[in-house]
C-alpha positions, 0 to 999 in steps of 0.5 A, a space after each residue: 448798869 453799874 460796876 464795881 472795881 477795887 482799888 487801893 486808898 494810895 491808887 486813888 487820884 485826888 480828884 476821884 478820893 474828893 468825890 468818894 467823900 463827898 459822896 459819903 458826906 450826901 450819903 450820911 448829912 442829909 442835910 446836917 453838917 457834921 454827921 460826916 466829920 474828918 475823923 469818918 474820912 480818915 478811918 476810911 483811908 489806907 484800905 482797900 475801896 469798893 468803888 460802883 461806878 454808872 457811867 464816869 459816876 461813882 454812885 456807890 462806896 465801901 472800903 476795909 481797913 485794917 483793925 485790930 480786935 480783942 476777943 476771948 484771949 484774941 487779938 484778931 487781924 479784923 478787916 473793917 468796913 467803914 464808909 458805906 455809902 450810896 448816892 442819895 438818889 441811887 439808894 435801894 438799887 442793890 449798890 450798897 450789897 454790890 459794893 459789900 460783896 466786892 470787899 467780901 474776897 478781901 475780908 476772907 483772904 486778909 483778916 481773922 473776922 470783918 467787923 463794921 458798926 452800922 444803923 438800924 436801917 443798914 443793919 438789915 443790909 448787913 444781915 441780908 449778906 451774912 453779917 451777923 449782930 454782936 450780942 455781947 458787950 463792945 468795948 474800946 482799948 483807949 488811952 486810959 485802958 478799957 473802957 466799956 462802949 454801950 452806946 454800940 452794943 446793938 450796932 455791931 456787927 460780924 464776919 465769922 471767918 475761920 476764927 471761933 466766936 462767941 457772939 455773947 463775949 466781949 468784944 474789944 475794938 483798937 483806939 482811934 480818934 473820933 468815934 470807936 466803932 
């Protein structure tokens, strides 16, 4: 029986933050070194974690940042999802929905919309829960201004909140190291 409690990035003990990311490091490696880099880990800090726990282990992770997104003539107080992740052998046991649910009230109560960018095969998770896929053009606000992010156009998705949206529009995620979305 597992069990999912919230807390806050400055709530977290040292040793209880090492085992999150080395549980998204197993979750996302598999084996390859890199896929989850320092940059993943510093967008995961400074929000609130889902944290699903069996016994003293923690099993599954979520956490919500918060973004700032452009949209129509918007700039939308966006609760991100960023580091999703189920330990390797506890996968396709409802842990990740669970730790996604938790945030949900979070999401609701904060923020103009929930964003996250996700794979094909979390893609179907998120639309399970409501999550709906951006169809329009993604773009990033860099350094050098707007600059167009095609590479995650189909791996976009959104929590229509109480914020009208266009889901053929143009979306405009905040600069950040690493990747964008």
């Amino acid at each position: 029986m597992s069990s999912v409690r919230l807390a806050h990035t400055y709530e977290l003990d040292t040793q209880t933050l090492a085992t999150i990311r080395q549980l998204c490091a197993d979750a996302f490696g598999r084996g390859v070194p890199g896929n989850f880099d320092d940059n993943d880990w510093d967008h995961t800090l400074g929000g609130v974690h889902a944290i699903a726990t069996e016994g003293e282990a923690i099993v599954a992770h979520a956490a919500v940042v918060q973004r700032r997104m452009l949209h129509g003539e918007r700039a939308l107080r966006t609760g991100y999802v960023e580091a999703v992740a189920v330990r390797p052998d506890r996968q396709r046991h409802g842990l990740g929905g669970a730790v996604m649910q938790a945030l949900e009230p979070v999401i609701r109560g904060a923020y103009d919309l929930g964003a996250l960018a996700a794979g094909p095969d979390a893609g179907r998770l998120y639309k399970s829960l409501g999550w709906q896929r951006w169809h329009g053009a993604t773009w990033a606000l860099t350094p050098a201004g707007i600059e167009r992010t095609p590479d995650d156009d189909d791996s976009t998705y959104v929590m229509a909140l109480e914020t009208m949206l266009d889901l053929s529009g143009d979306l405009v995620c905040d600069w950040r190291d690493g990747d964008v979305w």
